[in-house]
N, C-alpha and C positions, 0 to 999 in steps of 0.2 A: 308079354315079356315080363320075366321078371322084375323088381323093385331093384335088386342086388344089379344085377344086368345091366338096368340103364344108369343106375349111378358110376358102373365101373366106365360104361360108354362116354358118359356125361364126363367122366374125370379124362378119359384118355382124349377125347376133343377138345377139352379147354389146353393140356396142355400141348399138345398140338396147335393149336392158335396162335398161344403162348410162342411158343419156338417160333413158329414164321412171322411173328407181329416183333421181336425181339431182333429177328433175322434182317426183316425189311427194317427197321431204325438202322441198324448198323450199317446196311448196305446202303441207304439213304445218308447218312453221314461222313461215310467214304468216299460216296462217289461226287455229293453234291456240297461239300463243306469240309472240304481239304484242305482250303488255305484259311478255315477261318477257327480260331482257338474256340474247345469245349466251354459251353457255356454253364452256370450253376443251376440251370435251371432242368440241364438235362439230366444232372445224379440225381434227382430223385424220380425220375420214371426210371432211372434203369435201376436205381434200388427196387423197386416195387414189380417192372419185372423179372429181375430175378427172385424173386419173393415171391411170385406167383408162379413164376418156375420151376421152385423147392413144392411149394403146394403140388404140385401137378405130377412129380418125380416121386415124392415120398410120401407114404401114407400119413394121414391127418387122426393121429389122436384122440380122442375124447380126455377130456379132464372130467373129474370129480370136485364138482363146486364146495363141498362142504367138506370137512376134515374126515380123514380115516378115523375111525373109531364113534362118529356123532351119529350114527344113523340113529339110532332108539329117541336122542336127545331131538334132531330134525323130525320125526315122528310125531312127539309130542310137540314141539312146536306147531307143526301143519294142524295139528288139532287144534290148539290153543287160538291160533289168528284164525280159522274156522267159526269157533266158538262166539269172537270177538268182530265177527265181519272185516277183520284182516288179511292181508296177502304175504306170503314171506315172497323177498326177492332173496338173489346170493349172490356174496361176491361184488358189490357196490363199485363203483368206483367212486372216492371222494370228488373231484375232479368233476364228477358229472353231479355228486350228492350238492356241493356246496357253491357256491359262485363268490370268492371274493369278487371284488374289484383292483386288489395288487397283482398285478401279475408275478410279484416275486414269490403272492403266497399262493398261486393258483400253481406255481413251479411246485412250491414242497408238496401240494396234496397230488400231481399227477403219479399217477404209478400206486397208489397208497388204495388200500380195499375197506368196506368193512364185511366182515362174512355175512353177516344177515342183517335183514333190515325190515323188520314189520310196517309197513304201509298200509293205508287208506285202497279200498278202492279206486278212489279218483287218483291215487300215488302221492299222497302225501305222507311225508316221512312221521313214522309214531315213535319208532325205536330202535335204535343200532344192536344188535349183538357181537359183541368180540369172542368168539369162541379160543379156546387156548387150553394146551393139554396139561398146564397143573396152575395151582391157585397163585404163584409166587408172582411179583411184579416181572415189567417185562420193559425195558427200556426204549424199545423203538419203535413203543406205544404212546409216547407222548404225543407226537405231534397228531394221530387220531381222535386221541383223547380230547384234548384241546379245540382241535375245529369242533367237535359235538358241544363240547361247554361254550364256543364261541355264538353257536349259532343256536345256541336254547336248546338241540334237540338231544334226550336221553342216550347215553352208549352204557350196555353191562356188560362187563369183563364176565365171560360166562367161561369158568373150571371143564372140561368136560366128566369130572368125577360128582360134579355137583350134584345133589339130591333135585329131584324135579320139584317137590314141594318147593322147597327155599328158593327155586327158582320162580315158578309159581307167584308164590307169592309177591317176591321184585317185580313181577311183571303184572299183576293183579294194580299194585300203584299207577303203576304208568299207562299203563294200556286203558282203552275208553271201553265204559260196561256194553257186553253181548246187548242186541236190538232184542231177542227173543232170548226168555232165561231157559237153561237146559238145566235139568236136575243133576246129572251128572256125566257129565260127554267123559270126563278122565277116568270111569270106573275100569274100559278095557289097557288103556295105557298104564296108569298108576302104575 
């Protein structure tokens, strides 16, 4: 059987589950908790499944992690952390990058991304990149800004018009030198 085939099966059975596992709650709480008031604990399984309900009814998307227009610049990145015994992740979440201990400040960073993020093998954070489609500042960027200067670790406002040398070079400071030197990995990119 095909790969196409059994995912389409795969999808039409979860939500089929879906529907009767949704079914039997309701029919369970009708028949056997009638006189007793909804409790809080039950919106959130039935938010979730109706959320896996919508999963199941409507087709699931693909996103594009990195910005329209970055592929040449993702490119030369992948070579670059290559070069360097680095890994690009995308699409970060702060929230998972950084750990206060306020929960008031672990509130601002949920939801908050950074687009790329050169890592360690072992996953340790080397360097943030903020991708953005022109040089001018950007105001609702501070508060990413900030957790990276808080927490020691480098973030570059990276243009997408930027030249790769000048980028290059930013990233030559910070980034730790290649284990094995290459005379030149950048001659088919440049």
């Amino acid at each position: 059987m095909e790969p196409i085939s059994l995912s389409l099966m795969s999808l039409a059975t979860t939500g089929h589950a879906v529907r009767r596992l949704s079914g039997a709650i309701e029919e369970a709480r009708t028949r056997e908790h009638a006189d007793c008031a909804p409790s809080r604990l039950d919106a959130p399984q039935s938010d979730l499944l109706r959320g896996l309900t919508g999963l199941a009814s409507e087709p699931v998307a693909i996103r594009r992690l990195a910005p329209a227009g970055a592929d040449d610049l993702t490119a030369r990145l992948a070579r670059y952390a290559a070069l360097h015994g680095l890994l690009l992740t995308f699409q970060v979440a702060l929230d998972a990058l950084f750990a206060p201990a306020d929960p008031a400040a672990r509130k601002v960073l949920a939801g908050r991304r950074v687009d790329i993020l050169l890592v360690t093998p072992e996953g340790a954070p080397v360097v943030g990149l903020d991708l953005t489609p022109h040089a001018g500042p950007c105001h609702r960027d501070r508060i990413r800004q900030r957790a990276f200067r808080e927490a020691g670790l480098p973030l570059l406002r990276v243009p997408l018009d930027e030249e790769w040398g000048s980028l290059r070079t930013r990233l030559d400071e910070l980034a730790p030198e290649a284990e094995a030197p290459v005379d030149n990995i950048f001659a088919e990119v440049a």
